[in-house]
Structures are given as structure tokens and as C-alpha cells.
N, C-alpha and C positions, 0 to 999 in steps of 0.2 A: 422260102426258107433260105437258097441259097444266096439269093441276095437282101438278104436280113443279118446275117451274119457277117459281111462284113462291114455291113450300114451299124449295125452295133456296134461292134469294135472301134467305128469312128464316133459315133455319138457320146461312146466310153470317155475316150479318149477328149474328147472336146470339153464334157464335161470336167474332168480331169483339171483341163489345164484354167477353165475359167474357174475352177473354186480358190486353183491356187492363186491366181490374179484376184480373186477377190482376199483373199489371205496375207496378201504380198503387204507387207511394212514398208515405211520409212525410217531408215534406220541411221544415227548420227553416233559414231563411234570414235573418243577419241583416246589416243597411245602417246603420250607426249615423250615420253623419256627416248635418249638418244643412242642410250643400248639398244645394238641389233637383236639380241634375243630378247627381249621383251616385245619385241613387236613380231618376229620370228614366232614366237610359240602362240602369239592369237591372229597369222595370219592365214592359217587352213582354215579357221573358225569363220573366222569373216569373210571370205571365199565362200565357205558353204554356205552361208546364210544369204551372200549373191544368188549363188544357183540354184537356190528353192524359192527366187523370183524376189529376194525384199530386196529394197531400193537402201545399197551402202552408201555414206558417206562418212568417210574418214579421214580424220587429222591426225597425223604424222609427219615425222622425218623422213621414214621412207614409203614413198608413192611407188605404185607399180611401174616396172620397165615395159610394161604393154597395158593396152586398153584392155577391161575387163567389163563384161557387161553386168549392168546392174551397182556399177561400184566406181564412186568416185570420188578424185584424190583430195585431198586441202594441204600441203606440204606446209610444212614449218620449219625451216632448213635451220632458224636461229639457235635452234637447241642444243644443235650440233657442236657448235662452240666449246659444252661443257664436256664437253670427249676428248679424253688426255691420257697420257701414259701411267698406268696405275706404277708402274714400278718406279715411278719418281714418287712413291708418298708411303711405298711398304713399308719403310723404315722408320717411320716415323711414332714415334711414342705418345699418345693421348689418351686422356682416361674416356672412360663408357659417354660421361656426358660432352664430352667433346666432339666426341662420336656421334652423338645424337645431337646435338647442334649442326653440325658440320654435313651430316645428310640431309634436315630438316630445312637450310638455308640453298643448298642444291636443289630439292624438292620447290621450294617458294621460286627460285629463280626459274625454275622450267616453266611451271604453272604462269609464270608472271609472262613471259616471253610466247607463248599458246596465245595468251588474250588478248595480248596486245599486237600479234601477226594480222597483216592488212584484209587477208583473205576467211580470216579468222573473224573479224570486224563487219566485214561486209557479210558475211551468212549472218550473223545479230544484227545486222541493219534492215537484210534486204523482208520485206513483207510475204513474200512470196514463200520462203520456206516452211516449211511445218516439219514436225518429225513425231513418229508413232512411239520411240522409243531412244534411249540414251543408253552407250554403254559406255564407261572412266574405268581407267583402270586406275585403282582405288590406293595408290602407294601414295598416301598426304595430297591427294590432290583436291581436299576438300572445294576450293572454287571453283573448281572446273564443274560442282554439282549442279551450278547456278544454270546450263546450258537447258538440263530439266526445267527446271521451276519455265526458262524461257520461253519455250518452248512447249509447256503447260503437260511434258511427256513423261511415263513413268522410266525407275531409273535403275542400271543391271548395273554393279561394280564387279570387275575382276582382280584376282591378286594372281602373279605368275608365278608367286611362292608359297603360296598359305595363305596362312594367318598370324597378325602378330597382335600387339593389342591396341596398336590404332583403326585397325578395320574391325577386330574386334567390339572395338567402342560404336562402329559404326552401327549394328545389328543387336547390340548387348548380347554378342555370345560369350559363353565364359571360358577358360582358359584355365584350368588349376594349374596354381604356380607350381607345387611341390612334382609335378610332371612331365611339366608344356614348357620348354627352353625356348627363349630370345631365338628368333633364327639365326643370328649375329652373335651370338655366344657359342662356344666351344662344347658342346655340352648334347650330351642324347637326352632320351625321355629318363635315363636310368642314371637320377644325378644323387650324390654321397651329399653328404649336412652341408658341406663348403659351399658344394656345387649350389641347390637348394637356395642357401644364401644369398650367394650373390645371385643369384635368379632374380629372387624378392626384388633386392635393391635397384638391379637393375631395372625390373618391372616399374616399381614406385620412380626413378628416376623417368622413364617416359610416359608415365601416368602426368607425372608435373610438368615434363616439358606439353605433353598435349595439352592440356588448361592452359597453363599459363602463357606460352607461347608459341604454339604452335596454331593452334584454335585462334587466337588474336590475329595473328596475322593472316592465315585464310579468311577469317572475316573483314577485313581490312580492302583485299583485293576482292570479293565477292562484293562488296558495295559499292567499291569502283567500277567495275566491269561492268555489275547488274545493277545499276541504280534505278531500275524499275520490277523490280523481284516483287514475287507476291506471298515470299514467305520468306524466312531469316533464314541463314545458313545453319543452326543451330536444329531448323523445322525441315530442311534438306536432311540435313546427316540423318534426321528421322524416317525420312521416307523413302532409304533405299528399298525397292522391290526382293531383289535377290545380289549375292554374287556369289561367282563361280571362282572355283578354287585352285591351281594347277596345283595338287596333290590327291593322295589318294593311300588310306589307312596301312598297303599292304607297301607303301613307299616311303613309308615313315613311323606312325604307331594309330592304334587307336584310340579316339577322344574324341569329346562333345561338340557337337555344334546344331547350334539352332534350326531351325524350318528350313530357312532361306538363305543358308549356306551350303552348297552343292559343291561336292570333289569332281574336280574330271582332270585330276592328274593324266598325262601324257596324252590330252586330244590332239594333239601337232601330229604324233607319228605317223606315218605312212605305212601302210599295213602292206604293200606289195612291195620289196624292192625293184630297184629297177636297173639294168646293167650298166657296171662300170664303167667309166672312159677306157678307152682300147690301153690305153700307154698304164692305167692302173690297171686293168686285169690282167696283162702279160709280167708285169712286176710281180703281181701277191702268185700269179701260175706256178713264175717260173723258181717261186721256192721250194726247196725240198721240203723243207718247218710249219710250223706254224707263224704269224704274224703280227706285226706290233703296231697298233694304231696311237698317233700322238697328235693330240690336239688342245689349246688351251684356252678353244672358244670363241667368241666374235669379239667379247668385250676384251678380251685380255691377249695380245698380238706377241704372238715369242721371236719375233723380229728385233722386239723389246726388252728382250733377255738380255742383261749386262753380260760384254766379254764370257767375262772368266766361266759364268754357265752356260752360255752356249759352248766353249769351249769343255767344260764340264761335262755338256750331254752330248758331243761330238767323240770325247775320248771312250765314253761308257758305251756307247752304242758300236761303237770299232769292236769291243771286245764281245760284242755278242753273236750269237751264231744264227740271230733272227733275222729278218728283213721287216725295215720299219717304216712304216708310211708316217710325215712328220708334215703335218700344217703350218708353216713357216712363210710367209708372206712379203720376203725380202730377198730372193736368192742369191744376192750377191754377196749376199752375207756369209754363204754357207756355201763357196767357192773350194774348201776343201775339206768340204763333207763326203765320207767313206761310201764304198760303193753299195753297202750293203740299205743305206737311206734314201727313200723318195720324198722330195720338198715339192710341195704345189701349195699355192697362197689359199687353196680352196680343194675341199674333198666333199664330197657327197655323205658328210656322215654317217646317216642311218642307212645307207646302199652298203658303205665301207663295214659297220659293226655286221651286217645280217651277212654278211661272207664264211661259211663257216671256214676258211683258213687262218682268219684275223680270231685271234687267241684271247688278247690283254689290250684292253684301254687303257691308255697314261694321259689324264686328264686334270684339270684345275678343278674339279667338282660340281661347278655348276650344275644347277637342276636340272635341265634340259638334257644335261647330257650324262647327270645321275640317271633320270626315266630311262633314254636310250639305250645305255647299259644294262637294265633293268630288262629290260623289254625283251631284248635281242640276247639276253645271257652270257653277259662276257663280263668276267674281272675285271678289276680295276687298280691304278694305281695313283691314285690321289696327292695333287701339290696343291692345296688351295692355299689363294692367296686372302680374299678378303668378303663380306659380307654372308653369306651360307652357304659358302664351300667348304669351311672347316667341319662344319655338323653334318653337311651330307657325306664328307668323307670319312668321318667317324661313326656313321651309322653302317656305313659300307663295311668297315671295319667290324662293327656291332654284330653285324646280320654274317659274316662269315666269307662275303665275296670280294675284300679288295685289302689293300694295304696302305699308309699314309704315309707322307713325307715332309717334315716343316722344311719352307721354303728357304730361311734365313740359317738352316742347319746343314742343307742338302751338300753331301760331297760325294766322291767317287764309288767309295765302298759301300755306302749304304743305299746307293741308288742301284747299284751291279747288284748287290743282294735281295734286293726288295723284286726284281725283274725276274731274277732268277728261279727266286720262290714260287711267283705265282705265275711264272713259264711250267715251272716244273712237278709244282703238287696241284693233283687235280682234285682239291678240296675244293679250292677255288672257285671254279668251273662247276663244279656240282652244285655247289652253294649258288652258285649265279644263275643257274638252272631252274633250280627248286622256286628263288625268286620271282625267277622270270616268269612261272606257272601262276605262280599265287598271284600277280599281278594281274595277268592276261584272263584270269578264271573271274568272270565279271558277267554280270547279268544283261549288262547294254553297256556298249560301244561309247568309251568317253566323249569322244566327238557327237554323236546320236543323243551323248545325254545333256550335254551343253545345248544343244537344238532343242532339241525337245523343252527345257524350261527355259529359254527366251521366247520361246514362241505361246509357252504357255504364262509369261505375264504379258505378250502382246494380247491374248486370248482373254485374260480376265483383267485387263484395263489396269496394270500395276500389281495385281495380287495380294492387296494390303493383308490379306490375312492370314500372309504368309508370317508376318511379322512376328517376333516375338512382344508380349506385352508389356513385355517391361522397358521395351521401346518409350513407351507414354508413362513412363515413372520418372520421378526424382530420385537423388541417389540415396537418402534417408529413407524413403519407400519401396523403391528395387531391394535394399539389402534389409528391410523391414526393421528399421534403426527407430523408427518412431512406433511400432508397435511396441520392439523392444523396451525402449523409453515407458512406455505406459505400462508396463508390467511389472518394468524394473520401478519403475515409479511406485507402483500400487504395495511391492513388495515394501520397499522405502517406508512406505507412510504406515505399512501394518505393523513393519516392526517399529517404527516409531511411535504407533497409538499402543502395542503390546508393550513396550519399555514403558511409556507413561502411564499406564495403569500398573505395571507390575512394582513400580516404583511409589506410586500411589497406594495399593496395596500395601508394601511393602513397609509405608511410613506411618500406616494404620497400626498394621500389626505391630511398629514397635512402639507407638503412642498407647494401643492397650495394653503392652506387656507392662512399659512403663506406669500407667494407672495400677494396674496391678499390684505392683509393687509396691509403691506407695502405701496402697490402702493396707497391703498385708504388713508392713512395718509399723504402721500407724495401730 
């Protein structure tokens, strides 16, 4: 018995590791866009799905700085290109569809620059690859779906923001307009008749750019690329498996969504912090206060900040009696910046929020670091500049935990006020609190549950019936326009058989009132 016991424990064990080698995927994962957080928030994801032994490969801009097992790189550095200074185009005035052209033609030039990378070319070339499984991250990237069909694997889309009604379109989940805001619109679930309105219009404007041309020209490059597919892009968009959602009801509102739409808002975080660099935790010690954390993200560099607001947020921070830790990526910029500020091009965000001395976020709103906030329990103070940092920073606002600032309005007094506020009333704080609970209060681990359903359409060979049905409809049969037809039809022809006899009727009874008459004067 006593050497059985530990011959068990290795038998266990052996077992163990060969089911999961016989479990192990091949997995082909591509990230194309040349924003750092987007490929940031599904890089723990892809990591864990290394270390429970499937075989990664993924296409990005950025490749790891160290070898990792189980996982390797396909870089596409050309993408990069379209990384620019946003604050050379804040200014600029375009209506909704300009908007919607102008990211839809960004979207096609990334997608086009992926297919046509040499390294990118040669995995479609070489014979030798196979893949168990495809994950696109699902923002208009419709020909990139073609790598599926390629590779004859089922297919997982993610969105890092939601849902809008192009991924929508993907899954036919539905979206009630009078609720469900554009993420690009200004606008919470809690929208007045105006609001409402333009909702619609906007909606029906990117219903039309997807048909008309959005949908064309994905299929365009989908027959270039794949000119040996064995189904159309059209029989693609149909056969997404699942995708996974970076949101999460208790981070936004609640609403419908299909089978095979799964939330796992905030799988990125790291549930342990981890300690500070030496030079940041002798700074946030050695204050008497609480602390101010400033960051505006990877996409959006305040290096970048014209003069006069860096100057602006140099004069307002002099006057405070906090100590601010500020993400600033240029420091010579900020040569006579007050002693009471810490500039480094790079802070350990979510180490920095989980500090309880650090009080107040002052952020651009991004999602990423909306969740963070969320997570970790701290205020916020919201400058967003463009795409769905306006609406996450008005929900911030909504839900009680933060305060907003437009960017093109921002001056000395009402940034010193807005600081001050939620330095000092601890509504704030509470509010971000309660949050932060309802967030964390979750039956399985967002990370754990992103695993758990890719591994369970590698399990059931795509999961088609996850699907909803009306996937395999027309849009006259999805909204029941042709049953409607026949009913309203049927009603049509009754009244119109009930008008011709009553009219009939009717020309009787005056032809014998008439006889009638007749005969009584006669």
C-alpha cells in the first residue's frame, strides 16, 4: 500500500497530462488592428489557452518580446502605418456617415494589408498547416473569415467592445433600437425622443452602408485572397460558432443576446496585484493624501497634448494639494512640471488602481480602463476624446461614480472643480464601490468562461446549434413579412369579396325598391 500510493499519484498525474495532449487544439488567432489595447485586452486570453497545451498561432502587430510555449508569432508590422495622432482630426467636423465611411475604409485597408503580408501568404500556401479552430476579431473584418472556410475550421469572433449591429448582423441578434445606443453615439441605454431618433437614423444609416458597401467590398477581397473557398462570404458570415464579448450587463445595462453571444467583460484583469517599481511606491508613500492617477491610454499618447493643455494641466495640478502619477511618454516635454507630479511613459495600470492610496482615475474612457475602474473601485474623471469613450464616460456619470469633461471645452476652472469634487465627496467612492461588488459578484471567472466556451466549440466540432435560426432566413422570413403579406392579403381579398357582395346586395335592394315603386304608382 505504501508504494501504491505514490505509483497512484503518478499514474494520476500521467493521465492527466495525456488527455489534455490529447485535447490540445490548433489554434489560428488573428488581431489585426494597430491599437495596443485591442490586442492588450485578448492577450491573457491567448496565453491561457497556450498553457492548457493548444497550439497558438497568431497574426498581429505585436509579437511577444520573449518566446512562449505553445504560441507563435506571424507579425504584420504594415498595419502600423495607420497609427497617427488622433488630436490632429478632433477638430474636425463630419456628419455620422462620414464617420461611418471613414472607419469602414480604415477597417478594409487593415484587413487588405493582413492578406497580402508575405508571412501571412505562405501559411495559405504552405500544405502542411491545418488549424482546429479560427478566432477574428469580428470589427468589419469580414474576409479575414475566409482563413475558416481555409482551413475547413470552425470559427469564434470577438468584439473588445460589444456589440454594434455589424456583429450583430453576424449572429442575427437583435438590438432594440429604442435602448441599445450606437457605441459611437453620445448617448446611454436611458435616451429622450431626440435621442431615440437619431439612434434609428443612425442605425438605418449603417444598416445601408453594410449592404451596400461595406458587404461589397469584403466580398471583393474574400475572392481575391480565397479564390479557392468552398462557400461564399455571405455562407461565412453564417457560420460564426460563437463570439465572445468584452462586456458584461453590470458594465453597461441589460439586453438580449442570442445562444452564441457570450459577455466576459474584463477577462484581461489580473486578479493579484503585483508590487510597484521601487521609485512609484516611495512617491504614492511618501504622500500625506490620497492620489491621483492620469492616464490616457496606449491609443491616445498626451505627449500629444497641444501646448496650451499641457500647460493647462500643469497650471491645475500645481494648485492641488494631491500627488499625481501622470502617463506622459515624452519627458522633455514636461521639464517644468511641479514637484507634486510623476511622469513615466509607462505605469503598471491595474497594480497602480488596486493601491488603496490612489483615490481618482482621470482618464479618456476607454473601455479597458472603464472595467479597471470598475473593478478596482475608484472614481473617475472622464475626457473622452473619440469612438466609445464618450458613452462609457456618461454612464460613469449615469451610475453615480465619476464626472465628465468635453475636451474641446476644457479650461482651468472646471477641471480644478471637477478634481475637487470627487477628491472630496465620498459619494463617489461609494458609488464605485457598490460597482465594483456588482461586477466581481459573478458565478465563473470571465477568463474561465471565455475557456470554457472555445474549448467547448473545439468539443463539439463548431457547435452549429448554437446558432440562432434565423441565421438560415431571409429578411422577409426572419421579420415574418411574407406571412404578414398573406394575412394581410387574405384580409385584402375579404374585404374586397365583403364590399362586392355588399354592393351587389346593395344594388338589388335598390332595383326591388325600385320595381316596387313602379308597380305601386302603376
Amino acid at each position: 500500500m505504501k508504494i501504491w500510493n505514490p505509483l497512484k499519484w503518478v499514474v494520476l498525474i500521467l493521465l492527466h497530462f495525456s488527455a489534455r495532449e490529447s485535447e490540445s487544439a490548433k489554434i489560428l488567432a488573428i488581431f489585426p488592428y494597430p491599437g495596443p489595447s485591442q490586442y492588450l485586452v485578448v492577450q491573457p486570453y491567448l496565453k491561457a489557452l497556450a498553457a492548457r497545451g493548444h497550439e497558438l498561432t497568431v497574426i498581429s502587430a505585436f509579437p511577444q518580446k520573449k518566446p512562449l510555449e505553445n504560441y507563435r508569432d506571424i507579425e504584420v508590422p504594415e498595419v502600423l502605418k495607420y497609427v497617427g495622432d488622433i488630436f490632429d482630426y478632433i477638430d474636425m467636423e463630419i456628419s455620422k456617415f462620414q464617420e461611418i465611411v471613414g472607419f469602414s475604409f480604415y477597417y478594409i485597408s487593415v484587413v487588405k494589408d493582413v492578406l497580402g503580408n508575405e508571412q501571412v501568404q505562405n501559411l495559405l500556401k504552405s500544405p502542411q498547416e491545418h488549424f482546429d479552430l479560427v478566432i477574428v476579431e469580428t470589427l468589419q473584418t469580414d474576409a479575414l473569415f475566409g482563413f475558416a472556410d481555409h482551413f475547413q475550421a470552425p470559427l469564434i469572433g470577438f468584439s473588445s467592445y460589444g456589440t454594434d449591429p455589424y456583429i450583430d448582423a453576424l449572429v442575427d441578434n437583435i438590438s432594440p433600437m429604442a435602448y441599445s445606443p450606437l457605441h459611437t453615439d453620445p448617448s446611454t441605454e436611458r435616451m429622450d425622443f431626440s435621442q431615440r431618433l437619431r439612434n434609428m437614423w443612425h442605425n438605418l444609416l449603417m444598416m445601408g452602408h453594410r449592404v451596400f458597401m461595406m458587404n461589397p467590398m469584403q466580398d471583393r477581397l474574400y475572392r481575391e485572397y480565397f479564390p479557392k473557398h468552398t462557400k461564399t462570404l455571405e455562407e461565412m458570415r453564417q457560420n460564426i460558432s460563437l463570439i465572445l464579448l468584452n462586456q458584461h450587463f453590470s458594465l453597461s445595462f441589460a439586453r438580449p443576446y442570442v445562444a452564441n453571444m457570450i459577455e466576459v467583460g474584463g477577462f484581461h484583469l489580473q486578479h493579484k496585484p503585483q508590487p510597484l517599481p521601487q521609485d512609484v511606491e516611495e512617491f504614492i508613500a511618501s504622500s500625506s493624501q490620497e492620489v491621483i492617477y492620469f492616464s490616457m491610454g496606449s491609443n491616445i499618447k498626451s505627449e500629444n497634448f497641444p501646448l496650451p493643455i499641457r500647460k493647462l494641466l500643469l497650471n491645475v495640478f500645481s494648485q492641488l494639494p494631491y500627488k499625481i502619477l501622470w502617463k506622459f511618454e515624452n519627458p522633455s516635454l514636461l521639464a517644468d512640471k511641479p514637484s507634486n507630479v510623476f511622469i513615466s511613459k509607462w505605469f503598471p495600470q491595474g497594480d497602480i488602481l488596486a493601491h488603496p492610496k490612489v483615490k481618482l482615475f482621470i482618464t479618456h474612457g476607454g473601455l479597458l480602463s472603464f472595467i479597471e475602474s470598475i473593478y478596482h473601485g475608484k472614481p473617475v474623471l472622464g475626457i473622452p476624446i473619440f469612438f466609445d469613450q464618450i458613452m462609457n464616460v456618461l454612464r460613469a456619470e449615469q451610475y453615480g461614480f465619476g464626472l465628465s469633461l468635453i475636451y474641446r471645452q476644457l479650461n482651468e476652472s472646471s477641471l480644478l472643480a471637477a478634481v475637487t469634487e470627487l477628491m472630496e465627496n465620498p459619494h463617489y467612492g461609494e458609488r464605485a464601490q457598490e460597482i465594483s461588488k456588482r461586477y466581481r459578484d459573478q458565478p465563473i471567472d470571465p477568463m474561465e468562461k471565455a475557456i470554457y466556451w472555445t474549448e467547448y466549440v473545439i468539443r463539439h466540432r463548431g457547435a452549429g446549434f448554437l446558432r440562432s435560426p434565423a441565421q438560415y432566413l431571409n429578411f422577409w422570413q426572419k421579420s415574418s413579412w411574407d406571412c404578414a403579406a398573406v394575412i394581410g392579403g387574405a384580409f385584402v381579398m375579404g374585404f374586397v369579396v365583403f364590399a362586392y357582395i355588399f354592393v351587389q346586395i346593395t344594388k338589388c335592394v335598390v332595383r326591388l325598391i325600385s320595381s316596387k315603386k313602379k308597380k305601386f304608382y302603376c
